[in-house]
N, C-alpha and C positions, 0 to 999 in steps of 0.2 A: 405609576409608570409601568408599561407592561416589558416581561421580560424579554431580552431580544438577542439570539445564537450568535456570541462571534465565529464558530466554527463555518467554514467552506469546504465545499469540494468543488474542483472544476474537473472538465474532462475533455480531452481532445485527442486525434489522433495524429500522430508524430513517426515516421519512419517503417509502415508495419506494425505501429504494437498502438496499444490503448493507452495514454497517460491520465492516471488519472491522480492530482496534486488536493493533499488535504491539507490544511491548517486550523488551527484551534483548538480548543480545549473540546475533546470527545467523551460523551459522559449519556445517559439511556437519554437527555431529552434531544442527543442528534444521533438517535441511533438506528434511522431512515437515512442518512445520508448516505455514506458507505453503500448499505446493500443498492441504491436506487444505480448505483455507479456499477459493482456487478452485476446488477440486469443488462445496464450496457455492451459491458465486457461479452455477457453471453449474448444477446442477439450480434454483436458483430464480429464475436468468435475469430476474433485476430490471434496469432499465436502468443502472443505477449501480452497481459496487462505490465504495465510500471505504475507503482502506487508509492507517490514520491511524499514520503512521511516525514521529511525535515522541517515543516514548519506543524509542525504539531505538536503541542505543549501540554497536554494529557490527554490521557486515555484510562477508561475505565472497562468493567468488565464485560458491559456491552460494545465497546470498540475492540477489545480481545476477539469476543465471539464475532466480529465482524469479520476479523483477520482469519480466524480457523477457519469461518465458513467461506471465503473466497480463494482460502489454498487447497479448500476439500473439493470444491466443484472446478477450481479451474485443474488440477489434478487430473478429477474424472474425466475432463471432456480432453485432455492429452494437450493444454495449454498452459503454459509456464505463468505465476504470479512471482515480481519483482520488487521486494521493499527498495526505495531509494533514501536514504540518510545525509545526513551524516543524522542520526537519530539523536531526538532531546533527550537527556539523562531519565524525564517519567516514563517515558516510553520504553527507553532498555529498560528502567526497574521491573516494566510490567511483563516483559516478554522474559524475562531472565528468573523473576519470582517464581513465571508459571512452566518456565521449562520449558519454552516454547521457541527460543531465540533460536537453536540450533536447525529446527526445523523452516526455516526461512530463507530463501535466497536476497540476503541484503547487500549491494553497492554503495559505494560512496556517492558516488555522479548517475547524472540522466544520463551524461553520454557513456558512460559504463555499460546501463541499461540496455540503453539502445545498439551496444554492440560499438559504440564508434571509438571508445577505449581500453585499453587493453588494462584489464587487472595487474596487479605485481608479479601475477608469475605468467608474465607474458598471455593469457588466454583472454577469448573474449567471452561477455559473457550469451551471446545472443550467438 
């Protein structure tokens, strides 16, 4: 029986920004997913991606390196990347192990995301 990825990505655009929703377990054999969704991000160079990571139940070192390299380039091009949570416990362990958790803009909600909720301390994030 041949092997077959529960991991998704979908992609759509929502309000001005790029949504882009993963789920599954992320590991080097989906580790074309992700980047295929930053190529989108960059040809329609909206000022927002949201990469809504709540239904994702691991990730490894190649889904790490997916994440560094879509906060380095959307950085470059002067476009904000948005983790969306509320994150699985694999996920924080990976981002937290690697020291990388601080350097991410992560919300609870899409509608955070997108600006139509206000954070705790009244601001929004869009």
């Amino acid at each position: 029986m041949p092997w077959r990825s529960q991991a998704r990505v979908h992609i759509r655009r929502e309000q001005g920004a790029l949504v882009v929703t993963a789920c599954g377990d992320f590991d080097t054999d989906e580790q074309d997913l992700l980047p295929a969704a930053w190529n989108e991000a960059d040809q329609q160079a909206l000022p927002v991606t949201v990469l809504d990571l709540s239904g994702v139940t691991f990730g490894d070192s190649s889904f790490l390196d997916a994440l560094l390299r879509a906060r380095l380039v959307h950085h470059a091009a002067g476009r904000r990347l948005v983790l969306v949570g509320p994150l699985q416990p694999p996920v924080i362990t990976l981002l937290t192990v690697t020291q990388v958790l601080e350097h991410f803009d992560i919300v609870d909600t899409l509608e955070q995301a997108l600006g139509g909720e206000p954070l705790p301390d009244g601001t929004a994030t869009v």
